[in-house]
NUMI-32673 format. One record per atom (N, C-alpha, C): residue in one letter; atom name; x, y, z. Coordinates in Angstrom, 3 decimals. Example, Ala and Ser with C-alpha at 12.3 -4.5 7.8 and 13.67 -1.06 7.14 Angstrom:
2
+------+------+----------+----------+----------+
: type : atom :     east :    north :       up :
+------+------+----------+----------+----------+
:    A :    N :   13.190 :   -5.690 :    7.800 :
:    A :   CA :   12.300 :   -4.500 :    7.800 :
:    A :    C :   13.200 :   -3.300 :    7.800 :
:    S :    N :   12.850 :   -2.250 :    7.080 :
:    S :   CA :   13.670 :   -1.060 :    7.140 :
:    S :    C :   12.900 :    0.030 :    7.870 :
+------+------+----------+----------+----------+
This chain:
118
+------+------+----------+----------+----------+
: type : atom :     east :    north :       up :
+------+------+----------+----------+----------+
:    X :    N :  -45.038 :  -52.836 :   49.317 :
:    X :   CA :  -44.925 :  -51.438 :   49.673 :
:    X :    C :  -43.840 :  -51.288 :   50.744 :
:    X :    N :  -43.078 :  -50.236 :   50.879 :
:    X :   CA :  -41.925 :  -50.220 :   51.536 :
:    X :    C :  -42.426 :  -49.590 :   52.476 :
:    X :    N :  -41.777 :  -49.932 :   53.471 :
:    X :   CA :  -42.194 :  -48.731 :   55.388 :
:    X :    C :  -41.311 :  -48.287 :   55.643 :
:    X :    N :  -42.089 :  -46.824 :   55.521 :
:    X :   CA :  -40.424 :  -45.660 :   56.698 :
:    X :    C :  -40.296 :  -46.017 :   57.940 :
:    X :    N :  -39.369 :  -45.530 :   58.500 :
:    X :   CA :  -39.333 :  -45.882 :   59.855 :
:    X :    C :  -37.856 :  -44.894 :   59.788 :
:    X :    N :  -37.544 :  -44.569 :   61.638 :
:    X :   CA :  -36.401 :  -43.986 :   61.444 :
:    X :    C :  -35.276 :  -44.438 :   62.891 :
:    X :    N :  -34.646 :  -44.219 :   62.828 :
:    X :   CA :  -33.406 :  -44.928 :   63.698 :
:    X :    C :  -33.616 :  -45.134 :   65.164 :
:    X :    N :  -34.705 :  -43.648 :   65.755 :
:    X :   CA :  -35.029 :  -43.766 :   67.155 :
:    X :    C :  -35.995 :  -44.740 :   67.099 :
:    X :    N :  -36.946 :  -45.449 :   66.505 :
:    X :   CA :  -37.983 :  -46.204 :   66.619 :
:    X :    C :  -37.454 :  -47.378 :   66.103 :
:    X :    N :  -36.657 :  -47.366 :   65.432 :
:    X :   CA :  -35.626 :  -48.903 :   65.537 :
:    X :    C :  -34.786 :  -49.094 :   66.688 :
:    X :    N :  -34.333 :  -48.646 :   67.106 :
:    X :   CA :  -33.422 :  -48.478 :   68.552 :
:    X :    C :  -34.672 :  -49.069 :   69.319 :
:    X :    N :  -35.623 :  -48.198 :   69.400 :
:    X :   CA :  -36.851 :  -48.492 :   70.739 :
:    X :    C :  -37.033 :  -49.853 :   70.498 :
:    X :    N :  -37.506 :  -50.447 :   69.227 :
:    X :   CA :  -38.282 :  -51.778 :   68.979 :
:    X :    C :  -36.905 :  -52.832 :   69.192 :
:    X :    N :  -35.619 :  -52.388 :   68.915 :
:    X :   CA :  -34.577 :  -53.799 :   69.380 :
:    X :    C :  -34.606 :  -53.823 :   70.637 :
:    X :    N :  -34.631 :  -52.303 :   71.485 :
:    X :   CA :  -34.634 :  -52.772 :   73.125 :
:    X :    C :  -35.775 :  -53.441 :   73.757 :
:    X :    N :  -37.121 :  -53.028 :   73.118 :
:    X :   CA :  -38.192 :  -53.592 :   73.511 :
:    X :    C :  -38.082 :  -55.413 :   73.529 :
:    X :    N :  -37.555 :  -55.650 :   72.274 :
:    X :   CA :  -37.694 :  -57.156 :   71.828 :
:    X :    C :  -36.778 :  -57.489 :   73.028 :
:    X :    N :  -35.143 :  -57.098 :   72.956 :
:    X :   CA :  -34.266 :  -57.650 :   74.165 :
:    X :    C :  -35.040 :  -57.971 :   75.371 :
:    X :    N :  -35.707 :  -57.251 :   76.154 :
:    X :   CA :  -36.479 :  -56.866 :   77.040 :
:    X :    C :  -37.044 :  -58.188 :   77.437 :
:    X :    N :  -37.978 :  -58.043 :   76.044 :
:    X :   CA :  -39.095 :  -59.179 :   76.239 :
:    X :    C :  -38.291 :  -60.605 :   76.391 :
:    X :    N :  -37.577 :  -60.472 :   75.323 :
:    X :   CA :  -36.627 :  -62.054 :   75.662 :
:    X :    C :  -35.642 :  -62.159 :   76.503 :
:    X :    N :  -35.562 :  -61.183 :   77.372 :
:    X :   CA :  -34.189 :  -61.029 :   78.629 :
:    X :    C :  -35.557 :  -61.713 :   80.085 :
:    X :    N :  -36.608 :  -61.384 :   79.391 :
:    X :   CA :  -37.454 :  -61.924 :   80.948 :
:    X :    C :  -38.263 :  -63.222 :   80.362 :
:    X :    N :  -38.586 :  -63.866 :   78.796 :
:    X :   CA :  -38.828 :  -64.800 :   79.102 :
:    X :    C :  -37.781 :  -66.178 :   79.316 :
:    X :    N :  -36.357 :  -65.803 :   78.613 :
:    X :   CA :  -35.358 :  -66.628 :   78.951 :
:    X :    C :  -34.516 :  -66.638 :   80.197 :
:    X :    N :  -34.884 :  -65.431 :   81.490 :
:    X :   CA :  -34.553 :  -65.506 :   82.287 :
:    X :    C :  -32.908 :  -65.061 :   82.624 :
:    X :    N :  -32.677 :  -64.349 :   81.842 :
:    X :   CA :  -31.485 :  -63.705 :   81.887 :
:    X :    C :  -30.607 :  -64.143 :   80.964 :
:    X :    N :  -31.136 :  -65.002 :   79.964 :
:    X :   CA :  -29.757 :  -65.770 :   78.498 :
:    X :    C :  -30.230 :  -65.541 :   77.784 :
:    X :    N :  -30.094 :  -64.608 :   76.635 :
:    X :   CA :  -30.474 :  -64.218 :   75.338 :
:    X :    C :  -29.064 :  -64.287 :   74.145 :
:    X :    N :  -29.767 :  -64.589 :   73.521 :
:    X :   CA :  -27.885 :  -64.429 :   72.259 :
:    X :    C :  -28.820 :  -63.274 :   71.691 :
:    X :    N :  -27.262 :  -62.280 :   72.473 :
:    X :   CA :  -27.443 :  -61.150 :   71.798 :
:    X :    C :  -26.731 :  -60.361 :   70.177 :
:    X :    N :  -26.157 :  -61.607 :   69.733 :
:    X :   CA :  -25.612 :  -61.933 :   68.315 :
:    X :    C :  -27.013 :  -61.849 :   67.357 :
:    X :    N :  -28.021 :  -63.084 :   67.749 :
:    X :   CA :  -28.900 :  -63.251 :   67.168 :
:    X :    C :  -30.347 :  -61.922 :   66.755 :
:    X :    N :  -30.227 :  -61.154 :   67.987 :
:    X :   CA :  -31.315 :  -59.801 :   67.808 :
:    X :    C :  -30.159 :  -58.748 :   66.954 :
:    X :    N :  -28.704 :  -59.095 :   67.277 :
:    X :   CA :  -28.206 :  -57.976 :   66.303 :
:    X :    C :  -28.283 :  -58.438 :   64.990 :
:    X :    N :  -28.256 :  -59.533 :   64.652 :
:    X :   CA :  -28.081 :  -59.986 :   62.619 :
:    X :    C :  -29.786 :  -59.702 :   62.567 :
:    X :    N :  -30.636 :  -59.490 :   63.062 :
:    X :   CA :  -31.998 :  -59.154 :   62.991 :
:    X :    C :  -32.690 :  -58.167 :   62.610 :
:    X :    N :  -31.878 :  -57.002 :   63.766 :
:    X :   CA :  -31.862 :  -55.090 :   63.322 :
:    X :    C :  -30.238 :  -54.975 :   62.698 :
:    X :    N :  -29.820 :  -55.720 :   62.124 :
:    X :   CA :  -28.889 :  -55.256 :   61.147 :
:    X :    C :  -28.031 :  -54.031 :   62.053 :
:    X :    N :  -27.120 :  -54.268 :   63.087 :
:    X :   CA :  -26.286 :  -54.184 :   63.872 :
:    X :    C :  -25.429 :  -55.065 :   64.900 :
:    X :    N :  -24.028 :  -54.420 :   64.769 :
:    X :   CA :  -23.087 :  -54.971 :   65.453 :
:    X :    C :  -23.689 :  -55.478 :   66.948 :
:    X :    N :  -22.820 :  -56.527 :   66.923 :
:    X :   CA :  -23.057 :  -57.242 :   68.394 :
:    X :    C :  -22.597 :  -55.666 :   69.227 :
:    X :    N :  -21.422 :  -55.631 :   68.873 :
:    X :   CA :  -21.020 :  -54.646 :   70.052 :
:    X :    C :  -22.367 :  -53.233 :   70.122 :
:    X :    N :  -22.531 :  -52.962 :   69.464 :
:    X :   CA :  -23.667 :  -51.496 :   68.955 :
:    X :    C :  -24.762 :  -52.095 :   70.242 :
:    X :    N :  -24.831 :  -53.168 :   69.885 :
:    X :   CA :  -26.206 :  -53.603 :   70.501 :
:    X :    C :  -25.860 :  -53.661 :   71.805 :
:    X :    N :  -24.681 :  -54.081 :   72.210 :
:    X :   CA :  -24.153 :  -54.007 :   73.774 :
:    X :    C :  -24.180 :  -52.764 :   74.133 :
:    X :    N :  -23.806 :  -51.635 :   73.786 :
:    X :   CA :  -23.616 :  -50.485 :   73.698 :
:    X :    C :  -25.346 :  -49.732 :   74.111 :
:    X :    N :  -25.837 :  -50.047 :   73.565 :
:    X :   CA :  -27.481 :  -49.588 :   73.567 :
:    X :    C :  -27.655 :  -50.040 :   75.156 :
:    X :    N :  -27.737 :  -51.655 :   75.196 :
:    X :   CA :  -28.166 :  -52.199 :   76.390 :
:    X :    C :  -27.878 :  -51.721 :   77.477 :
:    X :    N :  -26.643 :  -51.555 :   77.133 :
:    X :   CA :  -26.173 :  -50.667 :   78.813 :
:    X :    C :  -26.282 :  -49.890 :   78.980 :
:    X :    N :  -26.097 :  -48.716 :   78.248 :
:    X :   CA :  -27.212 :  -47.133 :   78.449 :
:    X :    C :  -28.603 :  -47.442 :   78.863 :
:    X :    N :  -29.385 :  -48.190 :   78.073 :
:    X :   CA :  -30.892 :  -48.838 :   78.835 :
:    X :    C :  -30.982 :  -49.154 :   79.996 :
:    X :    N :  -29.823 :  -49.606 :   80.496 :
:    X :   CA :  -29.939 :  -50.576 :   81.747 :
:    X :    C :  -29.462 :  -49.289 :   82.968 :
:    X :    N :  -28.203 :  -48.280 :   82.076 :
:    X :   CA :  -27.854 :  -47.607 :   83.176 :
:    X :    C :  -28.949 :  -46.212 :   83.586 :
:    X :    N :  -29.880 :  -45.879 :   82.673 :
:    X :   CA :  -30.856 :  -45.079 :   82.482 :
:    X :    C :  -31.947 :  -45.830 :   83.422 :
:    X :    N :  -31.640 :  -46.645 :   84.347 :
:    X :   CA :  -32.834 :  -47.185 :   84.576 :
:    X :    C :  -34.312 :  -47.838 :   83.735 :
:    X :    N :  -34.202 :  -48.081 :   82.895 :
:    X :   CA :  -35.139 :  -48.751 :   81.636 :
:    X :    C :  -35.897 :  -47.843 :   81.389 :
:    X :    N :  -34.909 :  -46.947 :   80.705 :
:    X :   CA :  -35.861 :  -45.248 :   80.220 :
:    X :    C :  -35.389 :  -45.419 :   79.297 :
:    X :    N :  -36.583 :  -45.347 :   78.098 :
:    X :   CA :  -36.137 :  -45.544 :   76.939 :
:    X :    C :  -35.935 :  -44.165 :   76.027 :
:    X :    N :  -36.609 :  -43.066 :   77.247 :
:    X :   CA :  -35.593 :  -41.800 :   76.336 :
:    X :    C :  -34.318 :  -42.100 :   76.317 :
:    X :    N :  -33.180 :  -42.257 :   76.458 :
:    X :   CA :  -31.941 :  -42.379 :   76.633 :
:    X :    C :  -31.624 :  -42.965 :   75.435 :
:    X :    N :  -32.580 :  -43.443 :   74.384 :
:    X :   CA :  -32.063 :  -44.678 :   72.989 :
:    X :    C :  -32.264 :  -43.534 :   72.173 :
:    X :    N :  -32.431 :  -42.161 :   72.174 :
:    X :   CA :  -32.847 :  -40.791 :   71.407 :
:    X :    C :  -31.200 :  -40.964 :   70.965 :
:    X :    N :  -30.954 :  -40.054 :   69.638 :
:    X :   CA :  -29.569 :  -39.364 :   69.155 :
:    X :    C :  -29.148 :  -38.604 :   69.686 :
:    X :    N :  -27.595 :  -39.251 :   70.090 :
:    X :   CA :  -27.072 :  -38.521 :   70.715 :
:    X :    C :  -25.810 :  -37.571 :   69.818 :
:    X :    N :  -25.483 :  -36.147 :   70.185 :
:    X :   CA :  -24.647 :  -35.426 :   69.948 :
:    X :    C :  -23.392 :  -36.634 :   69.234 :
:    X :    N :  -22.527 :  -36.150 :   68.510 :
:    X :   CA :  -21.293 :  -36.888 :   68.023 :
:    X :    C :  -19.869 :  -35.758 :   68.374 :
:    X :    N :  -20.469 :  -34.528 :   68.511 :
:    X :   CA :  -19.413 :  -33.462 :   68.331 :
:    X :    C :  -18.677 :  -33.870 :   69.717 :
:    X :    N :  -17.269 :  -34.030 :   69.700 :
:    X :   CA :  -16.148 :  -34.379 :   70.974 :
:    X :    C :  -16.755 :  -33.363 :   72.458 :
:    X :    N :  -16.609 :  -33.721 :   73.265 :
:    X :   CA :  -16.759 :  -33.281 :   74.323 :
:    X :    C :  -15.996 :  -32.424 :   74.859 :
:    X :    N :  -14.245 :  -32.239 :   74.133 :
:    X :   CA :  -13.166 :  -31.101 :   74.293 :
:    X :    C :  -12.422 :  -31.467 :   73.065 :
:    X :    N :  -11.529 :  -30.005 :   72.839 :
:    X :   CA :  -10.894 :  -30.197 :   71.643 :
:    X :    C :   -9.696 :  -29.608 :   72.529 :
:    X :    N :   -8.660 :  -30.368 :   72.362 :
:    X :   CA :   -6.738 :  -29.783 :   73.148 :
:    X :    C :   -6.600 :  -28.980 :   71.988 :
:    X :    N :   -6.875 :  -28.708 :   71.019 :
:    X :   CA :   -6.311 :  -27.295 :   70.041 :
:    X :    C :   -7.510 :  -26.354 :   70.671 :
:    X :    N :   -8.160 :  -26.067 :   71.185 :
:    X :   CA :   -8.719 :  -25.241 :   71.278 :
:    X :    C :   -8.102 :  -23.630 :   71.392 :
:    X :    N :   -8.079 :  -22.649 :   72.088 :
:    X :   CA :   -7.519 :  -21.473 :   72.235 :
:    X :    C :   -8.807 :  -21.031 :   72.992 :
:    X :    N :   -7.980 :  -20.496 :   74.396 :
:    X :   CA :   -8.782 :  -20.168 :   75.574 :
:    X :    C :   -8.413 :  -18.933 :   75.249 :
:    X :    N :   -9.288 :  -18.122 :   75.758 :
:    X :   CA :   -8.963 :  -16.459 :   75.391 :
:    X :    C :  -10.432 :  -15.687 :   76.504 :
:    X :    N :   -9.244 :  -14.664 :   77.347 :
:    X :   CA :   -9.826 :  -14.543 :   78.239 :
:    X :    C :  -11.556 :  -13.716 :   78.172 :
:    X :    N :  -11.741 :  -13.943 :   79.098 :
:    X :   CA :  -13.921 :  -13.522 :   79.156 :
:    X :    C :  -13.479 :  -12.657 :   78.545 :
:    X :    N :  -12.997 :  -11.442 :   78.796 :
:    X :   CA :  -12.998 :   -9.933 :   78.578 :
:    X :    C :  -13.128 :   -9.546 :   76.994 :
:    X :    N :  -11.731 :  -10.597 :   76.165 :
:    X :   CA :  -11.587 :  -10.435 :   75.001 :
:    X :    C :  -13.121 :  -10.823 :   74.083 :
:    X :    N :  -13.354 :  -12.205 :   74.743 :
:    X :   CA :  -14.868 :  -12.070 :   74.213 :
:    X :    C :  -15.980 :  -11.587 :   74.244 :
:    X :    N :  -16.510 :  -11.213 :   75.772 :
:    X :   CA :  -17.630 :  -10.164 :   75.686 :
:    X :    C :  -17.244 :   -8.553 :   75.407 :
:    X :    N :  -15.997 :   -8.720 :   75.145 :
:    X :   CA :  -15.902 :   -6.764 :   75.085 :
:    X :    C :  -16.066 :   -6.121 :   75.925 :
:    X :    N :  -15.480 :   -6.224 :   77.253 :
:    X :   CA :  -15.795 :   -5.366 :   78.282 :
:    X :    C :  -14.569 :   -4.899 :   78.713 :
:    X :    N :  -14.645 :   -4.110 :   79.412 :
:    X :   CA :  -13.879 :   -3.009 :   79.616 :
:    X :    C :  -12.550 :   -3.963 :   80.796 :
:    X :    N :  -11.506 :   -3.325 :   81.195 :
:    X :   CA :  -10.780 :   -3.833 :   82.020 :
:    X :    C :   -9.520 :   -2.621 :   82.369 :
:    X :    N :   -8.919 :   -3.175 :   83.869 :
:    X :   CA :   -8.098 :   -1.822 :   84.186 :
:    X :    C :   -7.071 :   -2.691 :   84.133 :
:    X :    N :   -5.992 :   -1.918 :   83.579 :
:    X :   CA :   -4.771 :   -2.679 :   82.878 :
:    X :    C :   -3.885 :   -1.883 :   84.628 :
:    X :    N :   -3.007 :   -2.911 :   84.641 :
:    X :   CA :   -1.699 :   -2.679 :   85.286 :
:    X :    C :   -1.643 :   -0.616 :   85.745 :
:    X :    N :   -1.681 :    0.466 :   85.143 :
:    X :   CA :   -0.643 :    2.076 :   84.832 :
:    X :    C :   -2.456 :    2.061 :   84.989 :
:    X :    N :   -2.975 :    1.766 :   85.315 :
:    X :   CA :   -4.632 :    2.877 :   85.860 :
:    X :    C :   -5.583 :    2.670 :   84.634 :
:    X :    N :   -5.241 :    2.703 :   83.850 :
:    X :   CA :   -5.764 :    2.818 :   82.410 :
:    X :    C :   -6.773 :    2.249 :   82.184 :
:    X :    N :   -8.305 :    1.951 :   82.034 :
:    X :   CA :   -8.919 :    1.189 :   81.181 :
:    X :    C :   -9.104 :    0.706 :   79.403 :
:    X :    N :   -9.160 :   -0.346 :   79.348 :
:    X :   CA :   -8.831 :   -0.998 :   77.894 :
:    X :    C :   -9.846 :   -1.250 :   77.674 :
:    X :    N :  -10.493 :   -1.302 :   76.277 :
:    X :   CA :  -11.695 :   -1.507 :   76.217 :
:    X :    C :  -11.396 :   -3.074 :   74.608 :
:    X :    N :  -12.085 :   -3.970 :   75.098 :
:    X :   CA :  -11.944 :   -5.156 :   74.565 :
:    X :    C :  -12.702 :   -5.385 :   73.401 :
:    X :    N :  -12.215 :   -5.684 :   72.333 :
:    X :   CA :  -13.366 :   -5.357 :   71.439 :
:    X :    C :  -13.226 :   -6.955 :   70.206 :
:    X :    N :  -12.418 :   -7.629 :   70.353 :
:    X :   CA :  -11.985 :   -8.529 :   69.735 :
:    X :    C :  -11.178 :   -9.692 :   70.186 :
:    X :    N :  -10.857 :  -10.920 :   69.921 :
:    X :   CA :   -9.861 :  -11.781 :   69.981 :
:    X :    C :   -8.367 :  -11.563 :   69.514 :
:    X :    N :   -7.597 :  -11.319 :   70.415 :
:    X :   CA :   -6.517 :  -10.869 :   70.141 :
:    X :    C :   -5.938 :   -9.772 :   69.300 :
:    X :    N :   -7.157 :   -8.574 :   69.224 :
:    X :   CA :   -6.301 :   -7.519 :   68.175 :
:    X :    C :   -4.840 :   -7.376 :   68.251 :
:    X :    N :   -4.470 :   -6.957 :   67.434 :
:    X :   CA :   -2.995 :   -6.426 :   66.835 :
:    X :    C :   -2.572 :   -5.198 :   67.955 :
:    X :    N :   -3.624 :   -4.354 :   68.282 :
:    X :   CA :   -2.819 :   -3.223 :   69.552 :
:    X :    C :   -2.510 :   -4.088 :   70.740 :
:    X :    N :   -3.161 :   -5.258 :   70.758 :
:    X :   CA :   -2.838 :   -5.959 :   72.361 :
:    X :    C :   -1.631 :   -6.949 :   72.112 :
:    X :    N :   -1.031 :   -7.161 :   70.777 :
:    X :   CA :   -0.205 :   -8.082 :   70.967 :
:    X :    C :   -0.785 :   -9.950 :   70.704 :
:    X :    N :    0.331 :  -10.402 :   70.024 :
:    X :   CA :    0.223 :  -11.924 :   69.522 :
:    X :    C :   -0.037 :  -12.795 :   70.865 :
:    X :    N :    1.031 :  -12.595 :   71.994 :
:    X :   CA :    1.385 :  -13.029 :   73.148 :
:    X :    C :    0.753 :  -13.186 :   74.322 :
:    X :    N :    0.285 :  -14.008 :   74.776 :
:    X :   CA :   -1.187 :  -14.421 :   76.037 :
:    X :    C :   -0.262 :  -13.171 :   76.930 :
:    X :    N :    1.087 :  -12.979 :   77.157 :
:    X :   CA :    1.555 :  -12.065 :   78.217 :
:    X :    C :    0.832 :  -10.525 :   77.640 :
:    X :    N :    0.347 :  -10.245 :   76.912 :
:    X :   CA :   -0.094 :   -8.934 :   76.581 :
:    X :    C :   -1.136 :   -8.816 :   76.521 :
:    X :    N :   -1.503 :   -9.999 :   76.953 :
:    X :   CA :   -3.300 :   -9.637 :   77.009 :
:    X :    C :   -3.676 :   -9.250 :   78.519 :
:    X :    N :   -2.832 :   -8.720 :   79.161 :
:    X :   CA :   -2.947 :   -8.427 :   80.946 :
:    X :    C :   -2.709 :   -9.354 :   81.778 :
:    X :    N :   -2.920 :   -9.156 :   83.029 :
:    X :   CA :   -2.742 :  -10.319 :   83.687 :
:    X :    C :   -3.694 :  -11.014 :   83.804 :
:    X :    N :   -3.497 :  -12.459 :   84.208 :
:    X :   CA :   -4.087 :  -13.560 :   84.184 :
:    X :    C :   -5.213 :  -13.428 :   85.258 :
:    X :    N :   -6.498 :  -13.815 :   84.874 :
:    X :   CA :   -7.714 :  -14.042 :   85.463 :
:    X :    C :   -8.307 :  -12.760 :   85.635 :
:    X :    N :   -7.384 :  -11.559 :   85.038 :
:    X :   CA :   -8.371 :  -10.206 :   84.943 :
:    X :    C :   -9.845 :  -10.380 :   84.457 :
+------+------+----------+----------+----------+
């Protein structure tokens, strides 16, 4: 009969085992040997350990983590105003009322979107 199991409770049970054999060998474990075991890279498994170790031996920290980049350089910054739609006093007294990302009455050009940090 086959057993489910799923990636966070494999993660938990390789750190657990490391664990156990990091304190009965006294600090020398081949950590080659627990990775051909859970069927992961030496490095993966280094990778785990030291999040474990830098988490203080909290084994929430072996949970899935996000993959999505942390910043994207193409992005396009576009000021608060344009996104929440709020109102703003342009340069000649006027209030503008913001209703979109770059409409066509404000112009292609970051210089036409008012001044900076309005």
């Amino acid at each position: 009969m086959w057993k489910r199991t799923d990636a966070l409770s494999e993660r938990v049970k390789f750190i657990l085992e490391w664990e156990r054999r990091w304190k009965a060998s006294k600090g020398r474990i081949d950590v080659a040997e627990l990775s051909r075991i859970y069927g992961v890279s030496r490095q993966t498994a280094h990778v785990w350990i030291k999040r474990y170790q830098d988490a203080g031996h909290d084994l929430r920290v072996m949970q899935e983590r996000s993959r999505r980049p942390s910043s994207n350089p193409r992005a396009v910054l576009l000021p608060r105003t344009l996104v929440d739609g709020e109102s703003r006093l342009l340069d000649d007294g006027h209030h503008e009322r913001c209703v979109g990302a770059r409409s066509s009455a404000m112009g292609n050009a970051p210089e036409a979107w008012g001044p900076a940090g309005a």
